[in-house]
Legacy VTK file of the C-alpha trace (Angstrom):
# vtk DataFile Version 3.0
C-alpha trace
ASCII
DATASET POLYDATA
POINTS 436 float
-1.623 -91.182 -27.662
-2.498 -87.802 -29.281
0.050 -87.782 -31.478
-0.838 -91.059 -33.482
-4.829 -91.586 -32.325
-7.830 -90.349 -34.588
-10.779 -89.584 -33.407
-14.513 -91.796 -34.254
-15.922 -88.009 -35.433
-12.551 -87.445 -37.799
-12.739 -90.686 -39.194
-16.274 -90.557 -40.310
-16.393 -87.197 -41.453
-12.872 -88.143 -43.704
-14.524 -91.072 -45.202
-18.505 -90.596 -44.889
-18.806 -89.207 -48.471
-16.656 -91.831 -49.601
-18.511 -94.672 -48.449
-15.297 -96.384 -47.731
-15.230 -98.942 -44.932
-12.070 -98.928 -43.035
-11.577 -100.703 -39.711
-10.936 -98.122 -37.087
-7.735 -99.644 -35.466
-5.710 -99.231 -38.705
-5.378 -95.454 -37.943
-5.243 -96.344 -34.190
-1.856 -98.618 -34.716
0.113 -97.285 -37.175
2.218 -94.207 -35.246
3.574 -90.938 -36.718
7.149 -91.006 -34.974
7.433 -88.808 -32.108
11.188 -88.478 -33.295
11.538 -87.582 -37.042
13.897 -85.345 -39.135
13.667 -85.029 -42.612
16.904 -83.782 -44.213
16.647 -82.455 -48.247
19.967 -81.528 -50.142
21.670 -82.393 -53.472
24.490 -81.340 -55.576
24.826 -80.177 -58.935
26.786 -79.196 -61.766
26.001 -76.792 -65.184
29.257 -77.552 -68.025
30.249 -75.894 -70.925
33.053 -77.443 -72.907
34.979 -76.381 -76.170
37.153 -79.203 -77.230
40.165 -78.486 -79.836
40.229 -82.046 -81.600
38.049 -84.157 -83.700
35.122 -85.822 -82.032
35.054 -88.265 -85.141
33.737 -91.683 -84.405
37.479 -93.150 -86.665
40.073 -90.510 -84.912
41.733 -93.211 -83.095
41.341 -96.112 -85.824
42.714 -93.234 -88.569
44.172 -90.652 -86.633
45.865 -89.171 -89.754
42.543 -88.341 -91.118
41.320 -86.418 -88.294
44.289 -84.272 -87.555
42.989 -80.886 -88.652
39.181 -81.648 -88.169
37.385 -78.392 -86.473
37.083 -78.282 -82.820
33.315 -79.009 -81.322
31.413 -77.289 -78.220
29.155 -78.669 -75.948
26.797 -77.610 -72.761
25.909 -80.376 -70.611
24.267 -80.801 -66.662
26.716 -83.571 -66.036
25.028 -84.683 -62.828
21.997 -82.986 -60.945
21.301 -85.209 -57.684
18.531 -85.027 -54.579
18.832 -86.274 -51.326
16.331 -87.317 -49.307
16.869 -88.524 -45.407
14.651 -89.847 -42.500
15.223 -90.391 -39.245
12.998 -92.508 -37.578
14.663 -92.448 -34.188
15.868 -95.207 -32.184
19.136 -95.387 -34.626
17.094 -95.833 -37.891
17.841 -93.519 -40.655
16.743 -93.701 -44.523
19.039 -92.327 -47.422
18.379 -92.004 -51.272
19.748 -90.159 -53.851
18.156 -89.827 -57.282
20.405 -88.651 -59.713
19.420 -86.877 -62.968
22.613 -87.445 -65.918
22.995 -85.128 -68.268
19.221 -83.970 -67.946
18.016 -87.176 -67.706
16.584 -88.765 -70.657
13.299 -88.508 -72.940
11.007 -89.501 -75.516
7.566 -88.774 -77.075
5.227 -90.633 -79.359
4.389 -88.458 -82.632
1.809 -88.710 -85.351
4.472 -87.606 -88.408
2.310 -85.794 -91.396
4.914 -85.970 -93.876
4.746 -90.342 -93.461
1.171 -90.628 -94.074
0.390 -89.641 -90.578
2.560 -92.791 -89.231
3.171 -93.127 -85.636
6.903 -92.697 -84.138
8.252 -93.385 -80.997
11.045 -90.629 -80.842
14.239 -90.282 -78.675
14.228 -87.109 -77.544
16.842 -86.551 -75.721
20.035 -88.910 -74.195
20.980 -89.416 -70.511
19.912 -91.194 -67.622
18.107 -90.833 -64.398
19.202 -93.012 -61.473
18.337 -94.564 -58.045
21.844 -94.066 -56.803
21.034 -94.582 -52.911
18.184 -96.274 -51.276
19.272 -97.548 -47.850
18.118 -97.894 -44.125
20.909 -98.024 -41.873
20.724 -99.343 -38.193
23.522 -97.533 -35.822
24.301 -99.005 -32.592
26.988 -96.824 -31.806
29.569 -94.754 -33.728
31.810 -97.916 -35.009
29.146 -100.603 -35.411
26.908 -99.574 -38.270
24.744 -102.177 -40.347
23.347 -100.655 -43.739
20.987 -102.486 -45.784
20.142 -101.339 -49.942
21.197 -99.437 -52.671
24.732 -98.424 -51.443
28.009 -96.524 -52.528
30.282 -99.125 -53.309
33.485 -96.478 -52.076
36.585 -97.541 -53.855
39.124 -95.199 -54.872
38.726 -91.448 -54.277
36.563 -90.529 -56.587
33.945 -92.832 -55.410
34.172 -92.125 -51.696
34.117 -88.513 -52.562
32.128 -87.940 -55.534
30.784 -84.246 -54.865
31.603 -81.926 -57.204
33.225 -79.744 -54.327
35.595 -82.228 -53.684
37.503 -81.893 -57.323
39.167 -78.789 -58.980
38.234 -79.552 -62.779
34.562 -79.035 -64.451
34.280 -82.493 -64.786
35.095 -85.752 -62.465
39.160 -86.371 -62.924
38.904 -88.904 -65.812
41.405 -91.874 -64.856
39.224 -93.528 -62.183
35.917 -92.405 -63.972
37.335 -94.306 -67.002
38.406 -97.445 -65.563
36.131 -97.871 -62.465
32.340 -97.735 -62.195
31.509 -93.864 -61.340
29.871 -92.969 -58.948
29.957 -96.703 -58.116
26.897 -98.034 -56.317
25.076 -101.626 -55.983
22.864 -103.609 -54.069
23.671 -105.228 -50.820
24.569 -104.914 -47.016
27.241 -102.680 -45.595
29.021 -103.102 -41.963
30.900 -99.169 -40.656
31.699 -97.337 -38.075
34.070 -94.600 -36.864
37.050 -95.037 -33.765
39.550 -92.515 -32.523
41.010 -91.253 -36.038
39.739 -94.422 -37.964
36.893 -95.307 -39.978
36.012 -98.491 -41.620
33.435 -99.611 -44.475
33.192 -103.471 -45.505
30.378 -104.454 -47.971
29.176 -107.468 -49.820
27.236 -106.253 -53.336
26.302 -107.715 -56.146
29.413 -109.160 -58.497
30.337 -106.960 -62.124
29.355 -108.307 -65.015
32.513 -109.234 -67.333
29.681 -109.491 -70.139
29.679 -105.544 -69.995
33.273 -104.407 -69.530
35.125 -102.789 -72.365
38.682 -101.767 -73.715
38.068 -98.031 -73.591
36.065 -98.625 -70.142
37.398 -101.273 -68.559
35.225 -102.410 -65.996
33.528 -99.261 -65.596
30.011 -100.287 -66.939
30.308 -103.739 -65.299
27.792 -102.219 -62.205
25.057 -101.863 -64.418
22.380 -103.985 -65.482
20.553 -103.691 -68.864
17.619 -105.207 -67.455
14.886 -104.458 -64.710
16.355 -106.172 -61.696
20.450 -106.663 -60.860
21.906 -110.357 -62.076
23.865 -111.532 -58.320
24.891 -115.374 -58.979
28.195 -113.579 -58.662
29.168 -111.914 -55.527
31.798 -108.526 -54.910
33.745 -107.998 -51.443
34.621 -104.235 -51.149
36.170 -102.815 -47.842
37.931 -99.135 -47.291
39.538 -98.044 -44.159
40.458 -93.668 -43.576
42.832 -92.881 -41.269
42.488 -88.908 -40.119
46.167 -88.279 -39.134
45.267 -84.936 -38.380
42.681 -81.620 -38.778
42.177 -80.967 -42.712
44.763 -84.332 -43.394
43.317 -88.266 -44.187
44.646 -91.158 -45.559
42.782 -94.084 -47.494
42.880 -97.102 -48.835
40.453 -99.379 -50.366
39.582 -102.628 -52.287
37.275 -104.489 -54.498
37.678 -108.697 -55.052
34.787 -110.551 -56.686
34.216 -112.921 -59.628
32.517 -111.323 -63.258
31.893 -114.156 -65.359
28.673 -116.071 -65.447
27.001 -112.587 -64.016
24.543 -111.912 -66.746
20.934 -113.068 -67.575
20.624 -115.665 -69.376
23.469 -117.545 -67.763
23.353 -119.889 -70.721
27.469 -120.000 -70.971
27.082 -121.948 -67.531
25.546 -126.036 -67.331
26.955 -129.580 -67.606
29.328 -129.823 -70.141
29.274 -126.182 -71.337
33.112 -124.987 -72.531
33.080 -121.797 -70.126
31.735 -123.137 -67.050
34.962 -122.683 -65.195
35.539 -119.628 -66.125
35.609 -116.952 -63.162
36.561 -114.054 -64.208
38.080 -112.633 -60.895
38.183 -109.199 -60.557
40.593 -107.561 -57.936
41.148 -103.851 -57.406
43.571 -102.077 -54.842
43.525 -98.105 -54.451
45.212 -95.544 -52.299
44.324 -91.773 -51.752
44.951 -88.559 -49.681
43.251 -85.417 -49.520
45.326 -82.335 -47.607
42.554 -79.407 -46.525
45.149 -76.872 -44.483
47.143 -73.912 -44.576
44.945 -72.580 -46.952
46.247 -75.493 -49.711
43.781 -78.101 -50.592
46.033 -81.762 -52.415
44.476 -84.468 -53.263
45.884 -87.572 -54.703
45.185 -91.411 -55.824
46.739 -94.237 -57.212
44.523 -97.453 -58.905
45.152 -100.908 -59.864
43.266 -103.198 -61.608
43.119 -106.942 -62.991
40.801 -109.450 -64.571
41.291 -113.068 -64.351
41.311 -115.381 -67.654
40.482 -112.290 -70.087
41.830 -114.823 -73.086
38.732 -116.734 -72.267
36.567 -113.968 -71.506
37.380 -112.040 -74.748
36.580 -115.604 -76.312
32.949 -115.096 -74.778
32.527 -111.508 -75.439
33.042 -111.807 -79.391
30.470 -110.313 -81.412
30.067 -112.962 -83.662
28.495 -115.564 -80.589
25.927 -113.021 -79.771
22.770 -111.216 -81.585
23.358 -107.721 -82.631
20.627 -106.491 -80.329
22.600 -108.278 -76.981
23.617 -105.705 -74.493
27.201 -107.577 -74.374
29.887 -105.418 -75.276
31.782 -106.982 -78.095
35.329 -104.988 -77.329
37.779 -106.672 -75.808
39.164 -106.014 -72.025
42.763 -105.962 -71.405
43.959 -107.985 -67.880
44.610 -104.726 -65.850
44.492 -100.812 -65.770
45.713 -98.393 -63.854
44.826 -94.485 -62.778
47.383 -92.327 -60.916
46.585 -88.359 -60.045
47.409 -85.583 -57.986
45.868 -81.874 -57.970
47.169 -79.132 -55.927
44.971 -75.945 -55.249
45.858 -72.741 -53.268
43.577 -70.046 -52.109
44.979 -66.787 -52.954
41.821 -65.097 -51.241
43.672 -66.000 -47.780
45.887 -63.008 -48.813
43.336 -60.974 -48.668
41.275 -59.779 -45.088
38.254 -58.786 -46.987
37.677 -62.284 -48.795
38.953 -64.188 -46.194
36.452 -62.157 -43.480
33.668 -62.671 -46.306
34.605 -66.409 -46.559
35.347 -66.032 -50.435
37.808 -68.221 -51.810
39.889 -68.420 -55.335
41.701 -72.034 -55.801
44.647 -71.666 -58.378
45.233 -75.028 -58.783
47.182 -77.753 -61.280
46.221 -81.582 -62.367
48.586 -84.347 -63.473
47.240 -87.844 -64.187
48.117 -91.004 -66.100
45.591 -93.647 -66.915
45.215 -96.698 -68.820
42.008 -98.613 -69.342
43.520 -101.843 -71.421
46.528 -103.395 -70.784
46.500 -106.859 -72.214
49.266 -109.395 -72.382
50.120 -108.934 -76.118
49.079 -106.909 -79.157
48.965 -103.399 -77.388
50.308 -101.166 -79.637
47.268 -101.852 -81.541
45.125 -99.855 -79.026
47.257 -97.287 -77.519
45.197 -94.929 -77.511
43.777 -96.058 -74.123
47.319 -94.606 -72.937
46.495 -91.109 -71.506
48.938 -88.488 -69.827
46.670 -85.751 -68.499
47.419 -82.068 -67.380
44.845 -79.602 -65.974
45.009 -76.038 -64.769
42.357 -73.218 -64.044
40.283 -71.228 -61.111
37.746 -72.119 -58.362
36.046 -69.361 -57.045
33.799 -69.905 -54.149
31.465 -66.910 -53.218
29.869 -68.759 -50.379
30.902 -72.408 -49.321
28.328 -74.030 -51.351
28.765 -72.349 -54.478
31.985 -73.085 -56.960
32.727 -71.501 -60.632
35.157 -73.077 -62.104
37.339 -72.979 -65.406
39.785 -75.166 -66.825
42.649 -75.820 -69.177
42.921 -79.476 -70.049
44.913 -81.347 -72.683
45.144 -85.083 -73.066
48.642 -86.460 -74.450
48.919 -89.200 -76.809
51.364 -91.751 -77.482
52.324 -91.314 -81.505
50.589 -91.120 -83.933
47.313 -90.218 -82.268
46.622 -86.281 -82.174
46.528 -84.546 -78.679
43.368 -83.372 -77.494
43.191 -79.955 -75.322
39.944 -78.242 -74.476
38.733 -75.716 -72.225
36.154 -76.343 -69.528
33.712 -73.575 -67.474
31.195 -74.789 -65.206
29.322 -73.807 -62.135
28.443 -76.869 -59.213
26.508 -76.313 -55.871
26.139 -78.969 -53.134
24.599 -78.602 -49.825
21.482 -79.457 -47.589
18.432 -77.139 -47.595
16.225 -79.238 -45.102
LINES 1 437
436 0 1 2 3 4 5 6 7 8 9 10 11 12 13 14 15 16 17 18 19 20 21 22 23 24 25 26 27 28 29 30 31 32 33 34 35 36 37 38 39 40 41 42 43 44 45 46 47 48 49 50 51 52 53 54 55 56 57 58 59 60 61 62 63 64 65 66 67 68 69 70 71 72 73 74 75 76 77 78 79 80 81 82 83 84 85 86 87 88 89 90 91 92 93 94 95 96 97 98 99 100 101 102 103 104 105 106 107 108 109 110 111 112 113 114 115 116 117 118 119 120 121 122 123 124 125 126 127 128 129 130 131 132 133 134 135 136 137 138 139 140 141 142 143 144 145 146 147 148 149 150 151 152 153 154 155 156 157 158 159 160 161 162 163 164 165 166 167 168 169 170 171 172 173 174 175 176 177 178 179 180 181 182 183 184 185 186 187 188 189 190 191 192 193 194 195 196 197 198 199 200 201 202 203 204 205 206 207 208 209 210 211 212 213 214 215 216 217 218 219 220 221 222 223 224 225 226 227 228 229 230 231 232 233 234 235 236 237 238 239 240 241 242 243 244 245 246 247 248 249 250 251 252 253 254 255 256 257 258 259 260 261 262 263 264 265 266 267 268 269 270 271 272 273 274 275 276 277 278 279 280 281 282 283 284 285 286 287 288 289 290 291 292 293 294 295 296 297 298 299 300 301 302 303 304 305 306 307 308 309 310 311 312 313 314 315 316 317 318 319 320 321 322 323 324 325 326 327 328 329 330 331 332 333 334 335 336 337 338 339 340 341 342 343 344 345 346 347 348 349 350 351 352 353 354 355 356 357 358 359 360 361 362 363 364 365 366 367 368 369 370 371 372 373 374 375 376 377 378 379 380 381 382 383 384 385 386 387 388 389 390 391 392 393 394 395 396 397 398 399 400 401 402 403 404 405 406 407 408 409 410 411 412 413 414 415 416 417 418 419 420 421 422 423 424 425 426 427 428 429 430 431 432 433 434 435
């Protein structure tokens, strides 16, 4: 009882000056856990891009008039994330993960002198800050896990193993963080567990909202919500099963199937009589991926397929013309599937050499190859080929200690004709780790 119980003297000293009447037995009854852990860690990345092509708004709608524009540099803090964990004992455990993008983002409201001292509400800055995890999880034993909240939704590699540690380039490898939500996460209940070599994940989240996918994008924005809670009349089924072959070597596979249309708020396309109430929208995704951690060689590897059900009817909807010019719908239209395929390859040299390798340095020479294509419709693609990408990456990871990486790229994006290539070179610096 001395853990939890305070004392009739405590209490009134505490509260005496405050002349606050509290009833003794709420201290009495609510316990401090006589098993607790609190775990703290994060990740992080710092980016510094120069990029040798246009960054005009027209380069793919005019390429010709873009072809020698200067190139452009940028510094960015593509992701800066905090974890926070409790474990209540008993099998209870708490996760969240508030992620900072790009900075985060910011405003101020200014009295401007030169307007006749008008007020201003000014956008200071772009980016976002995020709730990306907030989730209690109940474990009965290793394979039978129940998880209720703000979840991962962990389709495709990137998603399962978003980290910056777990990619070569400075930035996220772009084919499934064009076409797929990224870092994909939503709101619902999530059954895992581990066996042997296997472990399992099935979930039931929130549906996407076709109202928000894009040709550029596909259906990578369709996990968001413009508004303050998550639209769910529609619902997503997402499973993923990893099979660990052997030490340093797994296998994966996972899967998305759900319905997008009448997802949004106001479902006004949706009632008796309505042209669209039919529509579905069905959205079904299928991905494979690797990762090889041994003989001093690190692979990994992924391959993504996409479609959308009735897009004629959805791109129908989606037209700018039935929808104010303040709606959050994205006008563009959304072809019926895309695909992302990649592979990087990464050796340690610093294996070579006993005083790194006693020191636990490493140096990663490593190569990228991927193809990607966020809109492939049914007809009229040659208008928007663009969206056709053929992407090669080389450069360095140097890790002085295992939580640390510095890392510099070569990248160049090939375009179908007549759209101008566009290299760049990347430098960045990521950590990731637990402190607590």
């Amino acid at each position: 009882m001395r853990n939890y119980q305070v004392t009739n003297k405590v209490y009134n000293k505490v509260y005496r000056g405050m002349k606050v009447i509290l009833p003794f037995y709420l201290f009495t009854f609510l316990p401090l856990p006589t098993h607790a852990q609190l775990s703290v860690g994060g990740y992080g990345e710092v980016a510094f891009s120069r990029n040798f092509y246009s960054d005009h708004v027209n380069r793919y709608s005019s390429p010709e008039n873009y072809k020698d524009d200067p190139s452009h540099g940028r510094f960015d803090i593509p992701h800066a994330v905090i974890y926070l964990g409790y474990d209540f004992g008993k099998g209870w455990t708490l996760g969240t993960e508030i992620e900072f993008e790009h900075t985060g983002t910011g405003s101020t409201v200014e009295n401007e002198a030169d307007e006749a001292a008008e007020w201003e509400l000014e956008q200071e800055k772009g980016g976002e800050v995020e709730l990306e995890q907030f989730w209690i999880n109940k474990e009965f034993s290793h394979s039978a896990n129940i998880r209720f909240g703000h979840i991962i939704v962990p389709v495709g590699l990137n998603n399962a193993h978003h980290e910056p540690l777990n990619y070569f380039t400075v930035y996220r490898p772009e084919g499934e963080h064009t076409i797929l939500p990224s870092t994909w996460h939503d709101t619902g209940i999530s059954f895992w567990g581990r066996s042997g070599k296997f472990k399992y994940e099935v979930e039931v989240v929130a549906g996407l909202n076709a109202m928000l996918f894009s040709r550029d994008k596909w259906v990578h924005h369709g996990a968001g919500s413009p508004f303050e809670f998550k639209p769910a009349n529609q619902y997503g089924f997402a499973g993923r099963l990893d099979y660990y072959a052997m030490s340093g070597l797994r296998f994966g596979i996972s899967g998305y199937y759900g319905n997008s249309a009448h997802n949004t708020f106001p479902n006004d396309l949706k009632g008796d009589g309505k042209p669209y109430d039919k529509v579905k929208g069905t959205v079904a995704i299928g991905s494979i991926d690797m990762t090889l951690n041994r003989w001093n060689w690190i692979v990994r590897g992924q391959a993504d397929y996409g479609y959308v059900g009735e897009t004629d009817k959805l791109n129908t909807i989606k037209d700018a013309k039935a929808h104010a010019s303040n709606s959050p719908v994205k006008s563009a239209m959304i072809g019926k599937n895309a695909v992302s395929v990649g592979i990087e390859a990464g050796y340690n040299i610093f294996s070579q050499i006993t005083k790194m390798r006693r020191s636990e340095q490493k140096l990663y020479v490593f190569g990228r190859c991927e193809y990607y294509d966020s809109y492939i419709p049914a007809t009229n693609k040659e208008m928007f080929d663009y969206t056709n990408v053929t992407r090669l990456a080389f450069g360095l990871n140097y890790h002085p200690v295992p939580q640390i990486v510095l890392k510099a790229d070569y990248s160049i994006r090939l375009l179908k004709n007549p759209y101008n290539n566009e290299p760049s070179v990347n430098l960045g610096v990521a950590y990731q780790g637990f402190f607590l």
